[in-house]
CHARMM internal coordinates of N, CA and C (Angstrom, degrees):
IC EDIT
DIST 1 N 1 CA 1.4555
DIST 1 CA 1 C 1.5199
ANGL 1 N 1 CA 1 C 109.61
DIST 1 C 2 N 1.1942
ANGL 1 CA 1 C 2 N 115.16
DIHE 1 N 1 CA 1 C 2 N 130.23
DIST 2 N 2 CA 1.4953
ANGL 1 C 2 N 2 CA 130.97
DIHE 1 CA 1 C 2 N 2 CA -178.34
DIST 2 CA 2 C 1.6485
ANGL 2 N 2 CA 2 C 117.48
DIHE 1 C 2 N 2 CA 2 C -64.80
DIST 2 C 3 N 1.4940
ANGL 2 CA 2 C 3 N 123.53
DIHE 2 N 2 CA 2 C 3 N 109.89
DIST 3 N 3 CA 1.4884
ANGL 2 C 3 N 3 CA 117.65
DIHE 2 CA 2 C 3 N 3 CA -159.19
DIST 3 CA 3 C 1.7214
ANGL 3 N 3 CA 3 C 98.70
DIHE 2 C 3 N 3 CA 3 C -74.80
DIST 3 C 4 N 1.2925
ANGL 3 CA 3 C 4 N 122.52
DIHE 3 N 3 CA 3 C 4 N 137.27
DIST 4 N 4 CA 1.4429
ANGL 3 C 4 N 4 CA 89.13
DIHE 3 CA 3 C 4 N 4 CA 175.06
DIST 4 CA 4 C 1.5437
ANGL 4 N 4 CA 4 C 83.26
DIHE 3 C 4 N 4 CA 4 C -144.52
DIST 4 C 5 N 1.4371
ANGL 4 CA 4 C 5 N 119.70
DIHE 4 N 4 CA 4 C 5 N 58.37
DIST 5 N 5 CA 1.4391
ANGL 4 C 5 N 5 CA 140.31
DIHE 4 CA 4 C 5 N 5 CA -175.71
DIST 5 CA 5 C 1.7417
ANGL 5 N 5 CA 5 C 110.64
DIHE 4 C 5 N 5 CA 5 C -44.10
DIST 5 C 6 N 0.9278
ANGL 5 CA 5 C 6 N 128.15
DIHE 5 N 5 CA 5 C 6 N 104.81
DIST 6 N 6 CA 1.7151
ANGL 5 C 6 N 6 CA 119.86
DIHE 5 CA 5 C 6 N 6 CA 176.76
DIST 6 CA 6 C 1.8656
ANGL 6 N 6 CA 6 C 102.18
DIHE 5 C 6 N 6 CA 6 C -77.30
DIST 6 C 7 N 0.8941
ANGL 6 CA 6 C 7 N 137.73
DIHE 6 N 6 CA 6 C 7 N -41.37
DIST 7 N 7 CA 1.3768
ANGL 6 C 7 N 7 CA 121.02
DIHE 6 CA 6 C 7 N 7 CA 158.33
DIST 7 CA 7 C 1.8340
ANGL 7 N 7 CA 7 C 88.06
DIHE 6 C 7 N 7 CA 7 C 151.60
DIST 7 C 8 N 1.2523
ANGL 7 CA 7 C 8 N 115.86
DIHE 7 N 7 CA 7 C 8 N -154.94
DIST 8 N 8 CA 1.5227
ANGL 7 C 8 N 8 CA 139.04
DIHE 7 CA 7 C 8 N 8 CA 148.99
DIST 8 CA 8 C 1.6231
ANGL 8 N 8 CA 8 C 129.70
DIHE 7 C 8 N 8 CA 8 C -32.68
DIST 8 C 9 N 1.3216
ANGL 8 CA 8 C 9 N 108.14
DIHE 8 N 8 CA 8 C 9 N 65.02
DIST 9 N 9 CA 1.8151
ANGL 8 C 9 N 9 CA 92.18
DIHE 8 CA 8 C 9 N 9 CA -158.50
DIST 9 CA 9 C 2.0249
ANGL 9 N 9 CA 9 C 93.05
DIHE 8 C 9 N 9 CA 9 C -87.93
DIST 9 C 10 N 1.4129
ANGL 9 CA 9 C 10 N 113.22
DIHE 9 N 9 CA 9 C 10 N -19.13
DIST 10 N 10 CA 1.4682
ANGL 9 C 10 N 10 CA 106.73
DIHE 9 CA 9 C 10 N 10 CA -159.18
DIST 10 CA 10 C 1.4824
ANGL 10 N 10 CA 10 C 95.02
DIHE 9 C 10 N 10 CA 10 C -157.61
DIST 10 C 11 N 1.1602
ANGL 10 CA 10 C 11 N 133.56
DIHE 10 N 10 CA 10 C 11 N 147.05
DIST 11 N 11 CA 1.3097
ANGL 10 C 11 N 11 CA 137.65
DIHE 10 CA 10 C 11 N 11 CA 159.46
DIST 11 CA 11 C 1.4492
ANGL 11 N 11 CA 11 C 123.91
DIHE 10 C 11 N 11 CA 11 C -139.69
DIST 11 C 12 N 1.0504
ANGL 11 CA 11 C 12 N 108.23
DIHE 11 N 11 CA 11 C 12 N 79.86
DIST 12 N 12 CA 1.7586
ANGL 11 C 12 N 12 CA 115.97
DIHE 11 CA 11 C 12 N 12 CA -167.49
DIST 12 CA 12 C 1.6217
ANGL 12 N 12 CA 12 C 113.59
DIHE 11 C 12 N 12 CA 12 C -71.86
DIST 12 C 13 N 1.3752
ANGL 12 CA 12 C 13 N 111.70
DIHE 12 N 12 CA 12 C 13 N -35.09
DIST 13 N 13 CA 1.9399
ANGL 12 C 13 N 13 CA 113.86
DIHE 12 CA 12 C 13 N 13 CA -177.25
DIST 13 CA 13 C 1.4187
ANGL 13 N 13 CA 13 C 95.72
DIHE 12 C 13 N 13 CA 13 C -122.00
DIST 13 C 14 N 1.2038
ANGL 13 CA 13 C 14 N 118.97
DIHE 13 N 13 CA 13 C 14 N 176.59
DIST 14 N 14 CA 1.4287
ANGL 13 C 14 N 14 CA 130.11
DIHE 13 CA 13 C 14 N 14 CA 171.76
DIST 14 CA 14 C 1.3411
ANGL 14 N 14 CA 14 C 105.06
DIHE 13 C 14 N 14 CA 14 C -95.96
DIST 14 C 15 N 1.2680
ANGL 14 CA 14 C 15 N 116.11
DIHE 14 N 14 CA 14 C 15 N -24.34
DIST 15 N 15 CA 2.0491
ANGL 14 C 15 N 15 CA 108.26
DIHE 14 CA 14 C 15 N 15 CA 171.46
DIST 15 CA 15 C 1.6670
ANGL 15 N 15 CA 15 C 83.08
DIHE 14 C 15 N 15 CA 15 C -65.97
DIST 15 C 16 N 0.9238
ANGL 15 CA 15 C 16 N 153.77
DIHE 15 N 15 CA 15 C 16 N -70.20
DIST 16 N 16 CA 1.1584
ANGL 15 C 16 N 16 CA 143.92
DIHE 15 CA 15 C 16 N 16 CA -150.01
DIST 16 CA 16 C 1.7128
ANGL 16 N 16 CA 16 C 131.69
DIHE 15 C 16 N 16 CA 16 C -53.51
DIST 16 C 17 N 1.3710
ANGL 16 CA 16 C 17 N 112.25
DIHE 16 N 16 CA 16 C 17 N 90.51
DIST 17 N 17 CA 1.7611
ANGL 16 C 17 N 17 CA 99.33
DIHE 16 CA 16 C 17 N 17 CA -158.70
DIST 17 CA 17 C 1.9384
ANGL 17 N 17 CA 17 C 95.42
DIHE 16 C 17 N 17 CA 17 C -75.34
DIST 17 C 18 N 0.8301
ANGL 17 CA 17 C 18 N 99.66
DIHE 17 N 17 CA 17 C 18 N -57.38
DIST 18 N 18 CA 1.6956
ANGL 17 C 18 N 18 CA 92.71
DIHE 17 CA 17 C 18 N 18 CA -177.21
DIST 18 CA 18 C 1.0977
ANGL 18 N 18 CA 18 C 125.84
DIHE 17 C 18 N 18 CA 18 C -138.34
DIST 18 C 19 N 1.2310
ANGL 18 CA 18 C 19 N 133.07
DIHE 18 N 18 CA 18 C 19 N -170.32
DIST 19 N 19 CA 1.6503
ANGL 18 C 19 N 19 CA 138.14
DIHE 18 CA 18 C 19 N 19 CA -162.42
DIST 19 CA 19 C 1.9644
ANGL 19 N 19 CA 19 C 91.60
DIHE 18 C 19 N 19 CA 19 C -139.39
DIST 19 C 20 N 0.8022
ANGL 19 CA 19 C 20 N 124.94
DIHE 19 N 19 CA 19 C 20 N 93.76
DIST 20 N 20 CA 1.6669
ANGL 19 C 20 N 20 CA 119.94
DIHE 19 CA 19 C 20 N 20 CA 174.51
DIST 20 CA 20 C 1.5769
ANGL 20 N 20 CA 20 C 124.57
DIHE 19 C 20 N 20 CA 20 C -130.00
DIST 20 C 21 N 1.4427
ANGL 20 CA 20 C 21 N 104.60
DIHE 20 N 20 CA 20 C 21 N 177.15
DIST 21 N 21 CA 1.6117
ANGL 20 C 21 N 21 CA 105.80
DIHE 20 CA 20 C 21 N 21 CA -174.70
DIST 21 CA 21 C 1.6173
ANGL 21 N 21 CA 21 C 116.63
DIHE 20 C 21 N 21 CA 21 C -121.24
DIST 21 C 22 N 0.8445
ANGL 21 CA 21 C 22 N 111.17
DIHE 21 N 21 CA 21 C 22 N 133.65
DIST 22 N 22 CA 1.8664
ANGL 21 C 22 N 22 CA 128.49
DIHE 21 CA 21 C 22 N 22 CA -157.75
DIST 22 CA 22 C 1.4268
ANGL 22 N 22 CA 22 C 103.61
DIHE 21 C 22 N 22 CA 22 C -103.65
DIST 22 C 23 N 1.2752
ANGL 22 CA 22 C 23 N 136.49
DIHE 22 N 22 CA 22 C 23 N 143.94
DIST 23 N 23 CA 1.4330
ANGL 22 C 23 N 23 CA 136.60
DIHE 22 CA 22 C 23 N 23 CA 149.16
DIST 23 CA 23 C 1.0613
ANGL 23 N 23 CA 23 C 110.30
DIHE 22 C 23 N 23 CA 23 C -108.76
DIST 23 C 24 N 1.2672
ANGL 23 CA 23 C 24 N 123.90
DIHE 23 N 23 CA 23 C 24 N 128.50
DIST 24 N 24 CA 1.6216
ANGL 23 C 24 N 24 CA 125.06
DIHE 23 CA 23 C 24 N 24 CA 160.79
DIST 24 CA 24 C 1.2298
ANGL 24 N 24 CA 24 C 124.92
DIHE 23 C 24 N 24 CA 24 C -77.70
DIST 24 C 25 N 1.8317
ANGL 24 CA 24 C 25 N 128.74
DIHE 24 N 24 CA 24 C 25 N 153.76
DIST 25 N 25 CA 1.2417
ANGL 24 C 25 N 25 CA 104.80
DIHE 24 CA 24 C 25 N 25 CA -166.69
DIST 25 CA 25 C 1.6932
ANGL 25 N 25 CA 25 C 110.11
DIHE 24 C 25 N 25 CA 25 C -67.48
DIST 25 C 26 N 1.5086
ANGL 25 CA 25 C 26 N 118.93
DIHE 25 N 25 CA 25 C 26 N 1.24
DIST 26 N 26 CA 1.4453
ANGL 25 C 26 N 26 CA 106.07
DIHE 25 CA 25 C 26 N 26 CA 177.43
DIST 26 CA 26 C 1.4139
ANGL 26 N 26 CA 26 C 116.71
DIHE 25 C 26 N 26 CA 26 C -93.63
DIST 26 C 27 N 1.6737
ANGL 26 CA 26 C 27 N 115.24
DIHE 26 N 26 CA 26 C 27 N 32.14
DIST 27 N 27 CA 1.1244
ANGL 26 C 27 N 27 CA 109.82
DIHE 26 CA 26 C 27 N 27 CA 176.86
DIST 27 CA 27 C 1.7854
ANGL 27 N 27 CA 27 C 122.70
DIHE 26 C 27 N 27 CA 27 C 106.72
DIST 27 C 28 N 1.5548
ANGL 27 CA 27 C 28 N 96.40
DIHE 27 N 27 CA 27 C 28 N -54.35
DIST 28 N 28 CA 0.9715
ANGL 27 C 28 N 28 CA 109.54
DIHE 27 CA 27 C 28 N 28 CA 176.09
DIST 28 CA 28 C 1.4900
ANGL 28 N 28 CA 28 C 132.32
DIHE 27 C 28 N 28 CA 28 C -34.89
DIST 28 C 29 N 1.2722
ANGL 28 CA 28 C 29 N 119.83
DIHE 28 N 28 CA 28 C 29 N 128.24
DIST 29 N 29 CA 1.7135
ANGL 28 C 29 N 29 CA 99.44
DIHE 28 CA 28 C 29 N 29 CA 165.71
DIST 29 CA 29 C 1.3963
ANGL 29 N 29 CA 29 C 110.58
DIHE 28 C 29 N 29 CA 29 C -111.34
DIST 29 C 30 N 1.7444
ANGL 29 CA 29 C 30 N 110.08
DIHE 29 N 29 CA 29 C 30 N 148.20
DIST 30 N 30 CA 1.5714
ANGL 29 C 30 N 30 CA 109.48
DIHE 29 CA 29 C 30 N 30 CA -170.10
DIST 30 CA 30 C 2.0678
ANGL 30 N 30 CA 30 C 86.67
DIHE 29 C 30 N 30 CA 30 C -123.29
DIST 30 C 31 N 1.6122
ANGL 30 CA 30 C 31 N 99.68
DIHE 30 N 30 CA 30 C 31 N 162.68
DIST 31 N 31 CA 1.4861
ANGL 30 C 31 N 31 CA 102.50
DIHE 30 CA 30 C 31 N 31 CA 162.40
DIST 31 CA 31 C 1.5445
ANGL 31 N 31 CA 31 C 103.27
DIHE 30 C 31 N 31 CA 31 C -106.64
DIST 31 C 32 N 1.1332
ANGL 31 CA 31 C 32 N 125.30
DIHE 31 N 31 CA 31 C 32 N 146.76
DIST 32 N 32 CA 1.4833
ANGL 31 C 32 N 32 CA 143.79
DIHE 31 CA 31 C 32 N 32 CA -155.91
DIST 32 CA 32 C 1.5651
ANGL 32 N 32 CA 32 C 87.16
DIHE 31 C 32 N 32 CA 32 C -122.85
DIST 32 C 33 N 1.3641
ANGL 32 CA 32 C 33 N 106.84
DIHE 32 N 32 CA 32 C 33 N -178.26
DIST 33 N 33 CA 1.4481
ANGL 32 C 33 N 33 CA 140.98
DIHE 32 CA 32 C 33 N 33 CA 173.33
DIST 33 CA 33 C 1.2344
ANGL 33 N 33 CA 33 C 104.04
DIHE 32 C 33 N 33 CA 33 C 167.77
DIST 33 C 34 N 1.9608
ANGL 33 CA 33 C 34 N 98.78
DIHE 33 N 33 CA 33 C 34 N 118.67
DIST 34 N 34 CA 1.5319
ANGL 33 C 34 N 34 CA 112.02
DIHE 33 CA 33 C 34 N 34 CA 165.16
DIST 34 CA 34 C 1.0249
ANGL 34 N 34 CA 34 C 105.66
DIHE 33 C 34 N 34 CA 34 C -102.67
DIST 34 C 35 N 1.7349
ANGL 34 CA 34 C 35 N 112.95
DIHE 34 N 34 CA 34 C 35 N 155.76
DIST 35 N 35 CA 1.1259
ANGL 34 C 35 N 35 CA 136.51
DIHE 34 CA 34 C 35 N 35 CA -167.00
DIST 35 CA 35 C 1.2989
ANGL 35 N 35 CA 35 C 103.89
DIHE 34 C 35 N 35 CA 35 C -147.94
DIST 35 C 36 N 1.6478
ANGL 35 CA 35 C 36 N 102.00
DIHE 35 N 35 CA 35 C 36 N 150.20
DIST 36 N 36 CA 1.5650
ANGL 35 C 36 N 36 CA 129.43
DIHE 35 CA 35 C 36 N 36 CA -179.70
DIST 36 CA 36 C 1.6873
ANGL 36 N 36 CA 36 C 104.70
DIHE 35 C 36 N 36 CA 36 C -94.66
DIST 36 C 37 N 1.1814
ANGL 36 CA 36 C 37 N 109.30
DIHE 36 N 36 CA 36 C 37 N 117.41
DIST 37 N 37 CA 1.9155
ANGL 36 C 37 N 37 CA 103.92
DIHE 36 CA 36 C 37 N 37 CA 169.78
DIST 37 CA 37 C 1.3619
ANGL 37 N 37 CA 37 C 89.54
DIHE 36 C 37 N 37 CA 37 C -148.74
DIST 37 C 38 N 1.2639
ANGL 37 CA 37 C 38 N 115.75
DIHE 37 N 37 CA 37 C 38 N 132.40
DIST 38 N 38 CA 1.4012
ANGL 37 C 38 N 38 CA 150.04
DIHE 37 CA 37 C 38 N 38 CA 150.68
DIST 38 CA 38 C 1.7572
ANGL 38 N 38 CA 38 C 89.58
DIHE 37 C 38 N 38 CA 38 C 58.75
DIST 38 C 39 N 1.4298
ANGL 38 CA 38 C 39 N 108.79
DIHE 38 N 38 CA 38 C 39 N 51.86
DIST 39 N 39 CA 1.4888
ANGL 38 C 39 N 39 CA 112.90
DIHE 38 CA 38 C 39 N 39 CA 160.40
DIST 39 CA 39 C 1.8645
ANGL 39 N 39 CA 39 C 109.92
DIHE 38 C 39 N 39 CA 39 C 78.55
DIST 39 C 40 N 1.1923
ANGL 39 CA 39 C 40 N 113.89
DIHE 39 N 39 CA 39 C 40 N -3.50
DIST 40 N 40 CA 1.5839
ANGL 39 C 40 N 40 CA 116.76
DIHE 39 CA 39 C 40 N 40 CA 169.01
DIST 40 CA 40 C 1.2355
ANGL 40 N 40 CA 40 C 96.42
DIHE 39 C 40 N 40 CA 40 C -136.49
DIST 40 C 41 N 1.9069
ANGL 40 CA 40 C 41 N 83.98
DIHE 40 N 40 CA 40 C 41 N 124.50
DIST 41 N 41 CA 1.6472
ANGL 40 C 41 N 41 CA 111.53
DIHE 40 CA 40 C 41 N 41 CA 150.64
DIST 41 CA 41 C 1.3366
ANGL 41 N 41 CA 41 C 118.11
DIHE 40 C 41 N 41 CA 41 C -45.29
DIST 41 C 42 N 1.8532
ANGL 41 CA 41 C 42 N 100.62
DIHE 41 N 41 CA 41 C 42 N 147.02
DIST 42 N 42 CA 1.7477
ANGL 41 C 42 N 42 CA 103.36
DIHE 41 CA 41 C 42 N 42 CA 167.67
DIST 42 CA 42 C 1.5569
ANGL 42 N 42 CA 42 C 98.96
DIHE 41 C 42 N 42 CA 42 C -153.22
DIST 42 C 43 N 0.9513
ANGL 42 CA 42 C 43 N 135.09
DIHE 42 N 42 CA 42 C 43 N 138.85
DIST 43 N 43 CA 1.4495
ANGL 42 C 43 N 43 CA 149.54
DIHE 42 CA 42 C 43 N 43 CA -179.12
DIST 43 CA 43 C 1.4016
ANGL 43 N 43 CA 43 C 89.29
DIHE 42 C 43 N 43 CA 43 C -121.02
DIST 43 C 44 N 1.6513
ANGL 43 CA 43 C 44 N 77.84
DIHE 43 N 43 CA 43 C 44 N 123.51
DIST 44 N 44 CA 2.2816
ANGL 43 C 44 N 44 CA 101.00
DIHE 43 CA 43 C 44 N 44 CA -177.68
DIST 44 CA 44 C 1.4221
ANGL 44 N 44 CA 44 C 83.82
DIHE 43 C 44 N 44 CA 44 C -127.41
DIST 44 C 45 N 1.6101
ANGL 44 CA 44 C 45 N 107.69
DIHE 44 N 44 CA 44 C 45 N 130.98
DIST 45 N 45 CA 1.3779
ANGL 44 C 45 N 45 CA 110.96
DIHE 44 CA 44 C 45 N 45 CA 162.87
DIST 45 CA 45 C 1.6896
ANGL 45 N 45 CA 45 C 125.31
DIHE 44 C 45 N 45 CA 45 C -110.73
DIST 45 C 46 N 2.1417
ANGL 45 CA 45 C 46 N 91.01
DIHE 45 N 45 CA 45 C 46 N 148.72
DIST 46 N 46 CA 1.9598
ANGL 45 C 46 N 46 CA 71.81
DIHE 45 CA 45 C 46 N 46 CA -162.27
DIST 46 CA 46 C 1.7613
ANGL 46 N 46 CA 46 C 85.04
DIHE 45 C 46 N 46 CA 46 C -137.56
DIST 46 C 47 N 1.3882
ANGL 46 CA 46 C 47 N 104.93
DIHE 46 N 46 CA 46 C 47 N 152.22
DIST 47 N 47 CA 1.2165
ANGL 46 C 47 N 47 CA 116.15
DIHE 46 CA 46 C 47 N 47 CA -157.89
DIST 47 CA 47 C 1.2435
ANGL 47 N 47 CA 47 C 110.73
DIHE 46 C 47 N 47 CA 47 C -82.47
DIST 47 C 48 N 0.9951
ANGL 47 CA 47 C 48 N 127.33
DIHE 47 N 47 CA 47 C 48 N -16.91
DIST 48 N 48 CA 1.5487
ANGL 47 C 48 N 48 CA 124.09
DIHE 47 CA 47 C 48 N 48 CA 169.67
DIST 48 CA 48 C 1.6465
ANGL 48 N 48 CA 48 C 124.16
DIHE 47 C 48 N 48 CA 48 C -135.11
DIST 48 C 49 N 1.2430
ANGL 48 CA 48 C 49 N 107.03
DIHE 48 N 48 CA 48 C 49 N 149.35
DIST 49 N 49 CA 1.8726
ANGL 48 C 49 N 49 CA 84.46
DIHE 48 CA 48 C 49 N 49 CA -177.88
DIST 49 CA 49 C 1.4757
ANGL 49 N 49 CA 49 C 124.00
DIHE 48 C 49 N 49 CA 49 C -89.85
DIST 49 C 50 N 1.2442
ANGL 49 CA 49 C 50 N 113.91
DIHE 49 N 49 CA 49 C 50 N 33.72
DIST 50 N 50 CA 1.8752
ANGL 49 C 50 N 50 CA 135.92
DIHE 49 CA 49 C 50 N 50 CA -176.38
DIST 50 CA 50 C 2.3273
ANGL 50 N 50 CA 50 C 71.25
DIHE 49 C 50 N 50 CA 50 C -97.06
DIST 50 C 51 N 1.2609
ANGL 50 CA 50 C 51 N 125.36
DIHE 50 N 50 CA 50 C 51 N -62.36
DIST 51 N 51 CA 1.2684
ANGL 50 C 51 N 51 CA 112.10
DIHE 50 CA 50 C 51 N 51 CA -169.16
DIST 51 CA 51 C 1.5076
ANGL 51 N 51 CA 51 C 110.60
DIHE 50 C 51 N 51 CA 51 C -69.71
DIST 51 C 52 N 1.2281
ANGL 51 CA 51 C 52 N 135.51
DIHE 51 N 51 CA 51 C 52 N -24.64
DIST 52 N 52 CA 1.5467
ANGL 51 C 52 N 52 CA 135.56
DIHE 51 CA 51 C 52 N 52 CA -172.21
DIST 52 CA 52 C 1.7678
ANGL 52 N 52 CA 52 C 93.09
DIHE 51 C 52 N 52 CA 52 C -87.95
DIST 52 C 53 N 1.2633
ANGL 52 CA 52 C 53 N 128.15
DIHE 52 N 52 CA 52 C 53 N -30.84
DIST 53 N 53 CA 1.1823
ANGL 52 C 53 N 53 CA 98.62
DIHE 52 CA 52 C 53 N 53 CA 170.23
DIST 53 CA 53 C 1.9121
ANGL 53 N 53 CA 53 C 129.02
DIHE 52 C 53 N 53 CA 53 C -92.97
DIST 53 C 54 N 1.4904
ANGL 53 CA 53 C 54 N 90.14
DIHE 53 N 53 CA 53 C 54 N -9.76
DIST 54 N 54 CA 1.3615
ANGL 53 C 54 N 54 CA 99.56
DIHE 53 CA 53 C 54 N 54 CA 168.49
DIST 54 CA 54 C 1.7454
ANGL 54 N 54 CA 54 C 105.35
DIHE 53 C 54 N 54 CA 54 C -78.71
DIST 54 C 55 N 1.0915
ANGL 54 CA 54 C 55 N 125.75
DIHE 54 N 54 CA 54 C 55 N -24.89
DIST 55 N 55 CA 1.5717
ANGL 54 C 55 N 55 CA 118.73
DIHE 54 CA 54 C 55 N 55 CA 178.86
DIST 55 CA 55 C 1.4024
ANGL 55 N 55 CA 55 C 99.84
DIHE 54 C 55 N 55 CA 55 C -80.92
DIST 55 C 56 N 1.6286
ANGL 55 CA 55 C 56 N 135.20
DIHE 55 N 55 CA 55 C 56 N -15.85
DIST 56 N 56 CA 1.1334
ANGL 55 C 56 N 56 CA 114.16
DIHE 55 CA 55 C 56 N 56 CA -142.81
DIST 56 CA 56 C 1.9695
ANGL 56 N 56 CA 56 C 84.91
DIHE 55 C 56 N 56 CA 56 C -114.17
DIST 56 C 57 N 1.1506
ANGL 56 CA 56 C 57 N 110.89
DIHE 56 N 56 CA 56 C 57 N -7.47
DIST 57 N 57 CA 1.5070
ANGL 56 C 57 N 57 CA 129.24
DIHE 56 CA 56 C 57 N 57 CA 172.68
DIST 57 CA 57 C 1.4095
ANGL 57 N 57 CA 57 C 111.87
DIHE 56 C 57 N 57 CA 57 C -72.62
DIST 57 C 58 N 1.2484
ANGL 57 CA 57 C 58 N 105.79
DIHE 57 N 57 CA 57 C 58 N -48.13
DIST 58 N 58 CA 1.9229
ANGL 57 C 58 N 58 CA 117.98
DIHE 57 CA 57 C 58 N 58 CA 178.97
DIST 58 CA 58 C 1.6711
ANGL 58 N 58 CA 58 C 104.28
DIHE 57 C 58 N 58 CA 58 C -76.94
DIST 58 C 59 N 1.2766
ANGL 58 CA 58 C 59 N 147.60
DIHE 58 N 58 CA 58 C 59 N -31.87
DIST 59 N 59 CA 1.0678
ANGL 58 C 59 N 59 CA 166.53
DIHE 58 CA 58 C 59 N 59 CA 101.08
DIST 59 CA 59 C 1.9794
ANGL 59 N 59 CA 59 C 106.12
DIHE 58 C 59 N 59 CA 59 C 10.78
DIST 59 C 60 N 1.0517
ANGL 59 CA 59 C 60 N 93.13
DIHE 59 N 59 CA 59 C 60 N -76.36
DIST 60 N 60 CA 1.7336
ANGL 59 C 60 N 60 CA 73.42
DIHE 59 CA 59 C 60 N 60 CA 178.69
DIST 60 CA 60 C 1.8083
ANGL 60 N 60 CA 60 C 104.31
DIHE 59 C 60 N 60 CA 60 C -91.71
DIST 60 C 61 N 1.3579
ANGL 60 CA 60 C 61 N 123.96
DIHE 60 N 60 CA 60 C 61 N -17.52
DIST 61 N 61 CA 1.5631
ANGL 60 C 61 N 61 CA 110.67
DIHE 60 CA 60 C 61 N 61 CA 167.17
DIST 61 CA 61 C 1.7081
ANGL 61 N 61 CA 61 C 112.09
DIHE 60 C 61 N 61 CA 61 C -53.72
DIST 61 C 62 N 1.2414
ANGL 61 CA 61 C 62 N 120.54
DIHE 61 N 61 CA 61 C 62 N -23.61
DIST 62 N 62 CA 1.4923
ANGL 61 C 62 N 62 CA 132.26
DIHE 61 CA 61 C 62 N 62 CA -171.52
DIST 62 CA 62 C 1.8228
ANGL 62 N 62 CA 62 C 95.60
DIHE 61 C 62 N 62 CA 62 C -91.12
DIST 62 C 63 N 1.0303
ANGL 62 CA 62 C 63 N 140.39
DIHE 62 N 62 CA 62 C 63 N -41.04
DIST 63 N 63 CA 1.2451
ANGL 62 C 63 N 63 CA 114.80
DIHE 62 CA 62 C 63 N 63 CA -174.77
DIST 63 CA 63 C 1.3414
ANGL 63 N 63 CA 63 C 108.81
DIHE 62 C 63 N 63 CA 63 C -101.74
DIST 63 C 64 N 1.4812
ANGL 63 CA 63 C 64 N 124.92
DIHE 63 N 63 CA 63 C 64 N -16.89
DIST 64 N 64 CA 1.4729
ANGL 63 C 64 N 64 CA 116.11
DIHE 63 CA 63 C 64 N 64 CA 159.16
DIST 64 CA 64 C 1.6448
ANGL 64 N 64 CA 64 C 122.81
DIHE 63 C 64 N 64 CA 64 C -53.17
DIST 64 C 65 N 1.3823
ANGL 64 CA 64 C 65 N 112.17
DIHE 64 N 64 CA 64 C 65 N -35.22
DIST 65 N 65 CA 1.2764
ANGL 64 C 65 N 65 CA 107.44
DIHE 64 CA 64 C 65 N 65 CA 165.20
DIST 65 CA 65 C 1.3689
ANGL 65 N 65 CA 65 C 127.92
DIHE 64 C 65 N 65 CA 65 C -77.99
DIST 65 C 66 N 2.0006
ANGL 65 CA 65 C 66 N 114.89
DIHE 65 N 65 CA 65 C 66 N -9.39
DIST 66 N 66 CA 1.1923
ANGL 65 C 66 N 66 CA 98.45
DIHE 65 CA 65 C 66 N 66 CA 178.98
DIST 66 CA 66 C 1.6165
ANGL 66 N 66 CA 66 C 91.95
DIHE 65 C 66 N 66 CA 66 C -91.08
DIST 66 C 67 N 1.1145
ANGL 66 CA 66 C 67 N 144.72
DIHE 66 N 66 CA 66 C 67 N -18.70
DIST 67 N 67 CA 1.4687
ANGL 66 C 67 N 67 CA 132.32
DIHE 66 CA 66 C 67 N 67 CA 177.69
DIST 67 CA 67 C 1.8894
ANGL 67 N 67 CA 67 C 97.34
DIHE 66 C 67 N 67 CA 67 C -61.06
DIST 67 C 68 N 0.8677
ANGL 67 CA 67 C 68 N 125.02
DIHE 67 N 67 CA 67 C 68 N -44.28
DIST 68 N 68 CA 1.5399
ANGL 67 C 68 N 68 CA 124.02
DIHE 67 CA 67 C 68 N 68 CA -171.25
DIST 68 CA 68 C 1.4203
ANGL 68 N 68 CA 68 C 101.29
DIHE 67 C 68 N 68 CA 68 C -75.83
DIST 68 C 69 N 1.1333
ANGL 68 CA 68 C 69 N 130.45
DIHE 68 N 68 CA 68 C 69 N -19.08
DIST 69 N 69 CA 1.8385
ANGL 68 C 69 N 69 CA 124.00
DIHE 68 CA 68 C 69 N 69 CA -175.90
DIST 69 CA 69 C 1.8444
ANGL 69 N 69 CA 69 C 81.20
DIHE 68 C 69 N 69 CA 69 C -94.89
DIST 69 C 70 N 1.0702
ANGL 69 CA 69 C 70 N 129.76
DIHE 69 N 69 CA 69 C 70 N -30.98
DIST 70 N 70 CA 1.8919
ANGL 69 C 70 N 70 CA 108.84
DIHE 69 CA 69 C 70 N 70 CA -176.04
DIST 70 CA 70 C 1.0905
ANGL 70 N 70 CA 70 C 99.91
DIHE 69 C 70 N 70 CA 70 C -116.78
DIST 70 C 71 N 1.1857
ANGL 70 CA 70 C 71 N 138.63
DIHE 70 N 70 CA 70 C 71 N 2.69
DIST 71 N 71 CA 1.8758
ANGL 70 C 71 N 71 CA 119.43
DIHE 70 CA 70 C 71 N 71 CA 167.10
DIST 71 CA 71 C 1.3436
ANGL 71 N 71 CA 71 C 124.39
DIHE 70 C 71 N 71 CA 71 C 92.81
DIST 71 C 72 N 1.5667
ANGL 71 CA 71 C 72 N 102.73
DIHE 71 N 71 CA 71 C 72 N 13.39
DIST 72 N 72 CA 1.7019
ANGL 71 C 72 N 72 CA 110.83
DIHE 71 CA 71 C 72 N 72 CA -154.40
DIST 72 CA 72 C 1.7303
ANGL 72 N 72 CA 72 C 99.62
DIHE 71 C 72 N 72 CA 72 C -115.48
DIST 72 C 73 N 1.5093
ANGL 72 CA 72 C 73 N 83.03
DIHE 72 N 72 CA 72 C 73 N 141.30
DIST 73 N 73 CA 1.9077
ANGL 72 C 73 N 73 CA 87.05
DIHE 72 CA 72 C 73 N 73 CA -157.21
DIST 73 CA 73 C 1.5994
ANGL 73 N 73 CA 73 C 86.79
DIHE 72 C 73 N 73 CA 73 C -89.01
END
COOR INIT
IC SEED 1 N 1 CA 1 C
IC BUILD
């Protein structure tokens, strides 16, 4: 798959390295978001950004609750 990375558009968590745009070799372009979990990168690609901001919503709903389950500001 053809990287065709636009760079840093948003960075909402710190697992989160970037917000970018992908071409497939069929042309296609997808928006990606890589992420840091348990020390390995993974770039998940999602076809529209109605889904990168709904993933990126569940993403900080998940670590706001882990700051509220340990107390850590």
């Amino acid at each position: 798959m053809e990287n065709v990375q636009a760079g840093i558009i948003y960075n909402p968590h710190p697992n989160i390295k970037c917000i970018g745009i992908k071409r497939s070799s069929s042309g296609l372009y997808w928006v990606g978001v890589e992420y840091v979990y348990n020390n390995i990168s993974t770039y998940i690609m999602l076809r529209t950004w109605n889904q990168v901001f709904a993933y990126i919503d569940v993403m900080l709903d998940a670590a706001s609750e882990v700051c509220e389950d340990h107390s850590c500001s």
